[in-house]
MDAnalysis code that builds the backbone (N, CA, C; Angstrom):
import MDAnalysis as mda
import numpy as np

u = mda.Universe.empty(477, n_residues=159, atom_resindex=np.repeat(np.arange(159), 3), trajectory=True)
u.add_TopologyAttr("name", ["N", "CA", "C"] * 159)
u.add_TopologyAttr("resid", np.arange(1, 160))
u.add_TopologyAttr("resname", ["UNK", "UNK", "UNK", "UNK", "UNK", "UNK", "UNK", "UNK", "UNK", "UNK", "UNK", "UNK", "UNK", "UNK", "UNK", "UNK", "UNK", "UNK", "UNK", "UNK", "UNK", "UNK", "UNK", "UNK", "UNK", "UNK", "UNK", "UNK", "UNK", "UNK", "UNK", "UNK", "UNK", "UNK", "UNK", "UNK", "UNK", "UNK", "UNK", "UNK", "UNK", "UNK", "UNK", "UNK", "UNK", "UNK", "UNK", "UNK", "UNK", "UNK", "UNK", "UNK", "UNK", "UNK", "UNK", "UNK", "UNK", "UNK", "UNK", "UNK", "UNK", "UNK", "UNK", "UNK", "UNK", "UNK", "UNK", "UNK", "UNK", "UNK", "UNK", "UNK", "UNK", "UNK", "UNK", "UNK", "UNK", "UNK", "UNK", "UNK", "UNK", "UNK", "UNK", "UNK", "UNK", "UNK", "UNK", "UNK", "UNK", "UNK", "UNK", "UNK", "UNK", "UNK", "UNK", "UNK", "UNK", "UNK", "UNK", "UNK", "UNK", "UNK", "UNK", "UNK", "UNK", "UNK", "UNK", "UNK", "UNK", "UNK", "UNK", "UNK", "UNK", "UNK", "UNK", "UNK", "UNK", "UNK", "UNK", "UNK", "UNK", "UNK", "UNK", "UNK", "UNK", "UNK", "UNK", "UNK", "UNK", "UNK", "UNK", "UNK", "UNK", "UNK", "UNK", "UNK", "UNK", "UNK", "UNK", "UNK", "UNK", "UNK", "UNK", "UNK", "UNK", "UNK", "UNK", "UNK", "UNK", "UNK", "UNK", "UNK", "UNK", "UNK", "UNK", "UNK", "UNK", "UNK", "UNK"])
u.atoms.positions = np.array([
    [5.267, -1.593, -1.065],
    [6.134, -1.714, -2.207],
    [5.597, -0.785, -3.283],
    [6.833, -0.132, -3.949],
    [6.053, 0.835, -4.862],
    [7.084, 0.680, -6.172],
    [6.387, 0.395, -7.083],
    [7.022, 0.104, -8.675],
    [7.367, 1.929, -9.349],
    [8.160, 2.228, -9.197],
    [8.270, 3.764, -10.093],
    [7.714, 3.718, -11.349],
    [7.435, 5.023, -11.844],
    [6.571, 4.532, -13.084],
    [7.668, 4.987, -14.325],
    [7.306, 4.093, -15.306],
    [8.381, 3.859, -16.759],
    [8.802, 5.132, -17.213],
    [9.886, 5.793, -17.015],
    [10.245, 6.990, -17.766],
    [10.955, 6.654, -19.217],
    [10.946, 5.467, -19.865],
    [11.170, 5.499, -21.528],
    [12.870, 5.097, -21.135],
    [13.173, 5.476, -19.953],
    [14.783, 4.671, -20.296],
    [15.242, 4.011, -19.380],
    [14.412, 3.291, -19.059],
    [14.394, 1.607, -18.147],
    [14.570, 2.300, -16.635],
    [13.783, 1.298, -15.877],
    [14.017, 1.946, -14.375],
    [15.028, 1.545, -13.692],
    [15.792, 2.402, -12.666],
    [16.873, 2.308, -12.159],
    [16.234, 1.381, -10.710],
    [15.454, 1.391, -10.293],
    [15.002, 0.644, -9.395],
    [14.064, -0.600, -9.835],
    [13.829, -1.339, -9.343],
    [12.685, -2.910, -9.601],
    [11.641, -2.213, -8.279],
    [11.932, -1.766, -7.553],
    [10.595, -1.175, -6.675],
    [11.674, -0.553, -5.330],
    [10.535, 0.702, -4.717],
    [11.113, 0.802, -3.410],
    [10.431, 0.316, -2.230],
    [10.598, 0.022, -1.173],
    [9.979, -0.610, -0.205],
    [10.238, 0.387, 1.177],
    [9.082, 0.374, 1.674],
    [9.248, 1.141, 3.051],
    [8.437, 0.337, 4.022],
    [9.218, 0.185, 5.263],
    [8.788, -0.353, 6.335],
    [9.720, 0.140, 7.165],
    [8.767, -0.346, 8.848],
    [9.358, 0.049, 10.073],
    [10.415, -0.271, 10.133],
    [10.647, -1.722, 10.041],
    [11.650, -2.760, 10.170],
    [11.841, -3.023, 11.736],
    [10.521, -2.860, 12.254],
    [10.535, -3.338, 14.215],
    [9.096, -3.975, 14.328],
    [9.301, -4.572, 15.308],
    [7.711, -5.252, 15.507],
    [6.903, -3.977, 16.143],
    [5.600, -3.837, 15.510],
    [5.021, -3.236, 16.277],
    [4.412, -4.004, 17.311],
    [3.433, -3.524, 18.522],
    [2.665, -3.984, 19.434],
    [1.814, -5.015, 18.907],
    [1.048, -5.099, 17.680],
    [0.395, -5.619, 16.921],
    [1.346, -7.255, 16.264],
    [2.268, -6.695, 16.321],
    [3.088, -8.041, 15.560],
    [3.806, -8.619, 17.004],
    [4.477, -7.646, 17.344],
    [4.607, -8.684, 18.677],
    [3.788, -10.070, 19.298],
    [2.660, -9.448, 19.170],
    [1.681, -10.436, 19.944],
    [1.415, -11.548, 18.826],
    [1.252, -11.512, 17.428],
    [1.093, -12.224, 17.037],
    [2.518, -13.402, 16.268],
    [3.660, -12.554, 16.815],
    [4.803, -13.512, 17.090],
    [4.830, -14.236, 18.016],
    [4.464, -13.773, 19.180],
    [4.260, -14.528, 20.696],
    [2.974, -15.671, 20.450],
    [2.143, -15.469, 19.506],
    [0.773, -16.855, 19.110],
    [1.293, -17.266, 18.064],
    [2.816, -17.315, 17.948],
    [2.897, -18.642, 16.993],
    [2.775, -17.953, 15.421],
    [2.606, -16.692, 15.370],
    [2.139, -16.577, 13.792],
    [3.546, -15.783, 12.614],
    [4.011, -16.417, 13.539],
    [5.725, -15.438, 12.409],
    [5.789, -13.826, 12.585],
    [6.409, -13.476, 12.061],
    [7.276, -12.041, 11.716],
    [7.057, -11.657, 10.731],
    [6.572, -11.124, 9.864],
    [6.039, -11.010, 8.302],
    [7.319, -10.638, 7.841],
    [7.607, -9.335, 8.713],
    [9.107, -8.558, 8.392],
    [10.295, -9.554, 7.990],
    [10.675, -10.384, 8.939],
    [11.862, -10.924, 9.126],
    [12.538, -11.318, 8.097],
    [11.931, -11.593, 6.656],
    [12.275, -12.094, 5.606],
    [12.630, -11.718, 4.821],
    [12.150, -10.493, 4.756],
    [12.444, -9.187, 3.633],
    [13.526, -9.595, 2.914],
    [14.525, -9.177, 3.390],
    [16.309, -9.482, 2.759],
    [16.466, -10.933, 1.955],
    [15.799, -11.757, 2.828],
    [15.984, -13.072, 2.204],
    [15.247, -13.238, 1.015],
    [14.273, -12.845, 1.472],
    [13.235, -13.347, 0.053],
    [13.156, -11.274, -1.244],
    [14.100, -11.132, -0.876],
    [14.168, -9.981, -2.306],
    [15.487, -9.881, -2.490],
    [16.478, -11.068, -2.346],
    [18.044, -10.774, -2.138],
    [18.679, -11.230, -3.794],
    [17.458, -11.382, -4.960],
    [18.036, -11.837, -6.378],
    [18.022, -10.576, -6.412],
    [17.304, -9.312, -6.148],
    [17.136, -7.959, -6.825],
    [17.564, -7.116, -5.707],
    [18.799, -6.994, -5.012],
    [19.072, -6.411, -3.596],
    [19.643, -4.919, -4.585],
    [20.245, -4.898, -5.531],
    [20.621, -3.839, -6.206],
    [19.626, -2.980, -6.591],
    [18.701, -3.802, -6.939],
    [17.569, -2.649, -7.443],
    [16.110, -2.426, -6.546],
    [16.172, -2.857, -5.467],
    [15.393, -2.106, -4.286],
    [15.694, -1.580, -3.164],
    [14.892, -0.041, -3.067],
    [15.456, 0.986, -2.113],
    [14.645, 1.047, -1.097],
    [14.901, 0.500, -0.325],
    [14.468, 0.529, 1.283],
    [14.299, 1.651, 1.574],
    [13.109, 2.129, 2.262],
    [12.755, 3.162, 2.988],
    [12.233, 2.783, 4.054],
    [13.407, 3.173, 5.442],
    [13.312, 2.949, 6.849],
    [12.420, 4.066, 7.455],
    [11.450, 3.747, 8.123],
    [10.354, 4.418, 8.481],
    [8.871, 4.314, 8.296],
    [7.968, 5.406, 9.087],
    [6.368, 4.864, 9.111],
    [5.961, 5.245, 7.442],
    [5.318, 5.072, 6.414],
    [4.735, 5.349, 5.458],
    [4.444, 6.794, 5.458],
    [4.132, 7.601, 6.931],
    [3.885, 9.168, 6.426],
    [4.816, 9.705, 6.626],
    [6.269, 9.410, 7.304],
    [7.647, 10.149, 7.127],
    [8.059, 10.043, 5.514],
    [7.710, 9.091, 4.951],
    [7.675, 8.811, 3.314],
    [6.798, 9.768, 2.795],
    [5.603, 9.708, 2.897],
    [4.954, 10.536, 2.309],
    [5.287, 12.559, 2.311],
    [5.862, 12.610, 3.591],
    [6.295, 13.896, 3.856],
    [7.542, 14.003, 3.459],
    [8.546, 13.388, 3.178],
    [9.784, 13.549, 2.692],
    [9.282, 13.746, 1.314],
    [8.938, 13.087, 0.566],
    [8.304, 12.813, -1.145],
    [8.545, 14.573, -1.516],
    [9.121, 14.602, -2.755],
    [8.547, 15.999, -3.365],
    [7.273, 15.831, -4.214],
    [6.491, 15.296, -4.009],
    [5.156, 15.065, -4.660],
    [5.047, 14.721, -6.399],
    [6.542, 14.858, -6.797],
    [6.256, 14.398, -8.567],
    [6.363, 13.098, -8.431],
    [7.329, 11.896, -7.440],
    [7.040, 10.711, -7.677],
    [5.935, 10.085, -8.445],
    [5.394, 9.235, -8.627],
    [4.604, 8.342, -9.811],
    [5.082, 7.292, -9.591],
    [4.115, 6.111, -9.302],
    [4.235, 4.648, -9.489],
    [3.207, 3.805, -10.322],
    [3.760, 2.990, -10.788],
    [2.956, 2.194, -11.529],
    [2.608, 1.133, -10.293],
    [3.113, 0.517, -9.778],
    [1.932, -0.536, -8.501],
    [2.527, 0.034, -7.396],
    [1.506, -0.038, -6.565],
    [1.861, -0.232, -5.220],
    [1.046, -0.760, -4.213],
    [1.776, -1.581, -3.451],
    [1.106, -2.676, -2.824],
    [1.709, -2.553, -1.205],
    [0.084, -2.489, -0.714],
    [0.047, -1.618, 0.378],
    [-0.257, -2.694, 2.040],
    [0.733, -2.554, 2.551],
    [0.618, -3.830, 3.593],
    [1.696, -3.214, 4.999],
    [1.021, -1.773, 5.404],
    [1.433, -1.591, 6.536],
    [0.784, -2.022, 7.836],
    [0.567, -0.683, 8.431],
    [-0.244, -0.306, 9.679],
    [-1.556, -1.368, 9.294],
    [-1.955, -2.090, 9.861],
    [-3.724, -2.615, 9.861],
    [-4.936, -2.057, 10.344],
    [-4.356, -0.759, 11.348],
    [-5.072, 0.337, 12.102],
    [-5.988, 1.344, 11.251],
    [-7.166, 0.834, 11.204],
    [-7.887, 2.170, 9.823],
    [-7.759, 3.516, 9.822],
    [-7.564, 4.208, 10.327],
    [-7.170, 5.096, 10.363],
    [-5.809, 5.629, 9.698],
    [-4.439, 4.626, 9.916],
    [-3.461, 4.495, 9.171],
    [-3.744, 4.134, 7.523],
    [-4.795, 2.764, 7.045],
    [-4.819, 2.582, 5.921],
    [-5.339, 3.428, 5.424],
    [-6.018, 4.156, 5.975],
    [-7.076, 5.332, 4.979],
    [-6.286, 6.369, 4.657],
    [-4.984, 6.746, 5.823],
    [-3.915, 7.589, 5.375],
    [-3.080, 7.212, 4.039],
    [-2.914, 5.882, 4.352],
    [-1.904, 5.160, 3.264],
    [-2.627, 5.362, 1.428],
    [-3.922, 4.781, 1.794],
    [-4.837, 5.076, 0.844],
    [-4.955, 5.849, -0.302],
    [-5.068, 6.949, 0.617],
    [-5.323, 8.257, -0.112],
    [-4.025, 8.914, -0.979],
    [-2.806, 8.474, 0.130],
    [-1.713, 9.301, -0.810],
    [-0.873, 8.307, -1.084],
    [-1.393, 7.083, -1.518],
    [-0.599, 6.058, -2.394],
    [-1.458, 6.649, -3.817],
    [-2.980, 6.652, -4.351],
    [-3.958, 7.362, -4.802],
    [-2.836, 7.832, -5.446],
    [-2.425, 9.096, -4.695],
    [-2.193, 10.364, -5.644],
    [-0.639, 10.325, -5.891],
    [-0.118, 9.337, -5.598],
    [1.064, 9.044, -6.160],
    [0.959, 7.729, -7.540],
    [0.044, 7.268, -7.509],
    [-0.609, 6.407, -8.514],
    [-0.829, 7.184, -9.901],
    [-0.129, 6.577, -10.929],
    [0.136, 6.677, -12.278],
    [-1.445, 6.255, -12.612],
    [-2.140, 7.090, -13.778],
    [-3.308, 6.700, -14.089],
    [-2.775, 4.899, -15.323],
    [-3.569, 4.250, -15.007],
    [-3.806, 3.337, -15.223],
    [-2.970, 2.275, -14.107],
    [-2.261, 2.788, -13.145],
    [-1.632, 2.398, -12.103],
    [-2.284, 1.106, -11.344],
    [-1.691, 0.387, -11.006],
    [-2.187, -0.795, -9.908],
    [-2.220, -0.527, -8.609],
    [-3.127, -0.711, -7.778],
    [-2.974, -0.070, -6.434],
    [-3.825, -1.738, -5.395],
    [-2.222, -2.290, -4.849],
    [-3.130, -3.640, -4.312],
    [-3.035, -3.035, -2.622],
    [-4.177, -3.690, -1.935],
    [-3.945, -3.552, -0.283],
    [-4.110, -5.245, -0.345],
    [-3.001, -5.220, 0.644],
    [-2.934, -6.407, 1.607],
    [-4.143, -6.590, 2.915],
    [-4.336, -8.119, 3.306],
    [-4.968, -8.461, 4.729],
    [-6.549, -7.597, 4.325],
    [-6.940, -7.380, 3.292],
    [-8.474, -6.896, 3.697],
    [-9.360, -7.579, 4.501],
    [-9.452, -8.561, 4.327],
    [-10.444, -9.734, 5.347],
    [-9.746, -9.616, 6.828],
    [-8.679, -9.287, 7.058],
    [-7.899, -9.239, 8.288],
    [-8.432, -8.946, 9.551],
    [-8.757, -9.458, 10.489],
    [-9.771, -8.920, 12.034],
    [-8.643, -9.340, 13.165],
    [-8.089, -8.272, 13.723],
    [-7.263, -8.430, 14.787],
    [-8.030, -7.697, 16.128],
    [-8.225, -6.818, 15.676],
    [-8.994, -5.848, 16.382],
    [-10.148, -5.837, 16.543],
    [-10.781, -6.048, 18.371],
    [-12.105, -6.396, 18.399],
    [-13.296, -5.315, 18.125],
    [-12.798, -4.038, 17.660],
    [-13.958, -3.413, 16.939],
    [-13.756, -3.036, 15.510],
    [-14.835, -3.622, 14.989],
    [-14.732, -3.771, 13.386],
    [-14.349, -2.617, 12.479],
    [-14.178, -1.613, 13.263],
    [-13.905, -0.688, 12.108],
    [-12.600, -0.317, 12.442],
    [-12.207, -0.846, 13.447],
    [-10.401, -0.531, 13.220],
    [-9.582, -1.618, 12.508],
    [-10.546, -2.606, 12.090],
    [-9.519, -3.278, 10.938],
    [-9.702, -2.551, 9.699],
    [-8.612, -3.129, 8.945],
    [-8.563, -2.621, 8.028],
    [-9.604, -2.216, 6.577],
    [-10.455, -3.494, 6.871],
    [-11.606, -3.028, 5.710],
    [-12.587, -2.013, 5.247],
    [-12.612, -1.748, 6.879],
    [-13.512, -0.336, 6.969],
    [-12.984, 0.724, 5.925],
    [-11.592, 1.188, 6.450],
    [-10.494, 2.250, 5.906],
    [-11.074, 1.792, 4.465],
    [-10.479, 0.838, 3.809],
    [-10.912, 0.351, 2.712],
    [-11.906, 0.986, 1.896],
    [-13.018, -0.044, 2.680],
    [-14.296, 0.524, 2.010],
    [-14.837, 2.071, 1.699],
    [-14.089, 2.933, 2.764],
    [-14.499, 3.996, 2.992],
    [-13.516, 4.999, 1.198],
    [-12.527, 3.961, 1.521],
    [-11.665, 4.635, 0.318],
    [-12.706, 4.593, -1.204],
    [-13.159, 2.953, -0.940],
    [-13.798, 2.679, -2.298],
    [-14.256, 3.450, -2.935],
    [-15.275, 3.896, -1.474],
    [-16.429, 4.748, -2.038],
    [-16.217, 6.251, -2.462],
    [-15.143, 6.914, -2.088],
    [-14.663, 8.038, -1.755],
    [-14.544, 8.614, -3.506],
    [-13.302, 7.448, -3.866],
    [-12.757, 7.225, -5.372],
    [-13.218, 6.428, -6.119],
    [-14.937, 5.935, -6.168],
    [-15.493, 4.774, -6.665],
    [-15.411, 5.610, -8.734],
    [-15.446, 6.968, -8.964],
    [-15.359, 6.894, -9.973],
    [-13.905, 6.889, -10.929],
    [-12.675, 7.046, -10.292],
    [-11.573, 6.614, -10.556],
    [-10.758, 5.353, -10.019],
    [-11.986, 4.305, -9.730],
    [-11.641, 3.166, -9.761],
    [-12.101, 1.786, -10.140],
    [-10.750, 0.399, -10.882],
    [-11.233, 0.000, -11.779],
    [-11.255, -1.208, -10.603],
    [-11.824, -2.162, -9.699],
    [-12.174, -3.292, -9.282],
    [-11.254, -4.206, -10.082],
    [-10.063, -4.773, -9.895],
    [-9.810, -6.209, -10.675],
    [-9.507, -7.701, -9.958],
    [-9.628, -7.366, -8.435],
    [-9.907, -8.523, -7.830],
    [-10.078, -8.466, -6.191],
    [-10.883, -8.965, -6.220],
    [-11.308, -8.993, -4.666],
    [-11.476, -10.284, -3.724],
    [-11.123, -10.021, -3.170],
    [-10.359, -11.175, -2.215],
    [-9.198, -10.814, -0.853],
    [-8.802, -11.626, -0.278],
    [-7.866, -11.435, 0.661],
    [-7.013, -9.825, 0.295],
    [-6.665, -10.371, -0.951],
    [-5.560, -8.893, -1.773],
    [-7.041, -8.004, -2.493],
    [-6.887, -6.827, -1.648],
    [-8.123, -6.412, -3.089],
    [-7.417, -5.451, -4.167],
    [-7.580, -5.632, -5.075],
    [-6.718, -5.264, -6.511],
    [-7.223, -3.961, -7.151],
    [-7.208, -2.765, -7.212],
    [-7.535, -2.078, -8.228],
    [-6.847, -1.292, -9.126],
    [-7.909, -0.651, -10.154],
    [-6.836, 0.341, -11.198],
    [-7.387, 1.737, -10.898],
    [-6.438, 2.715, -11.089],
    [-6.684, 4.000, -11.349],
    [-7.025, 4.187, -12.444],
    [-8.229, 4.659, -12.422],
    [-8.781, 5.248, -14.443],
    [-8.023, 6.478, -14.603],
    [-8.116, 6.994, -15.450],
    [-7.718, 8.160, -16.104],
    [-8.784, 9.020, -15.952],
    [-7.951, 10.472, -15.625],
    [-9.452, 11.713, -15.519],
    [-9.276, 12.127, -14.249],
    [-9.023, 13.274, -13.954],
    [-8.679, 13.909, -12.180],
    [-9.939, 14.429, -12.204],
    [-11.696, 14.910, -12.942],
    [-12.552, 14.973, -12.499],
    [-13.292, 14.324, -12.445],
    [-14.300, 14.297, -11.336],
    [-15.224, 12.995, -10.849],
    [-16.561, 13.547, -11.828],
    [-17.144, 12.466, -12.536],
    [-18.975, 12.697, -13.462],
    [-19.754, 12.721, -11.724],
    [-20.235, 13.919, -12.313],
    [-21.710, 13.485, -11.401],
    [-22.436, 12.795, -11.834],
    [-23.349, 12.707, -11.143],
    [-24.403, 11.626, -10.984],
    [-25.627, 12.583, -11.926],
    [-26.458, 12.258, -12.910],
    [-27.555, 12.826, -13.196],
    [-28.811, 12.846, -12.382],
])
């Protein structure tokens, strides 16, 4: 989900949303153990604001490659692929579509589907943390981990 960021004469959208809209291999199985469809609800549960959110059908980097790169969001809240490799993609160019002082949440961090630890998602994560640890502000950590984009496109070195 991605909040556009305030251009001074109210936004024409409440957020856009991009997803597959199919089970992957990953959700399959955990429809088949009983654990729901995450997807399935979408419509239902965003149907007070159906006018003002724009669905984007497809993987997150057909989005990212369509984009003419001026987009800007004020949040975006990131709950695709769980595959690290995918979040670290998602990561980086949610980042640079991120409005400085921007909100940037990931979903499922604690999440372990996958029996080697670094293809869940936290790894990707962590690896991001550290990457952008000086343009980023920590505001909650937990299941959702929460941060802000500071202001400033150059990184301080270290003395």
């Amino acid at each position: 989900m991605l909040l556009p960021a305030q251009s001074g004469t109210g936004p024409a959208d409440l957020c856009r949303y991009l997803g597959r809209f199919r089970r992957t291999q990953e959700r399959r199985r955990r429809h088949a153990a009983g654990a729901g469809d995450g997807g399935s609800g979408f419509d239902k549960n965003t149907s007070a604001f159906s006018g003002r959110i724009t669905k984007h059908k497809g993987t997150s980097l057909s989005f990212y490659h369509a984009s003419d790169g001026r987009e800007r969001y004020d949040l975006i809240y990131v709950d695709g692929s769980h595959r690290s490799d995918d979040v670290i993609v998602d990561a980086v160019n949610c980042f640079r579509m991120l409005t400085d002082g921007g909100i940037l949440i990931f979903d499922d961090y604690f999440w372990t589907y996958y029996e080697a630890e670094l293809e869940n998602p936290a790894s990707a994560i962590n690896a991001f943390l550290r990457m952008k640890r000086h343009r980023l502000e920590i505001l909650s950590f937990d299941y959702q981990l929460i941060v802000r984009k500071r202001p400033g496109g150059a990184r301080r070195e270290q003395a």
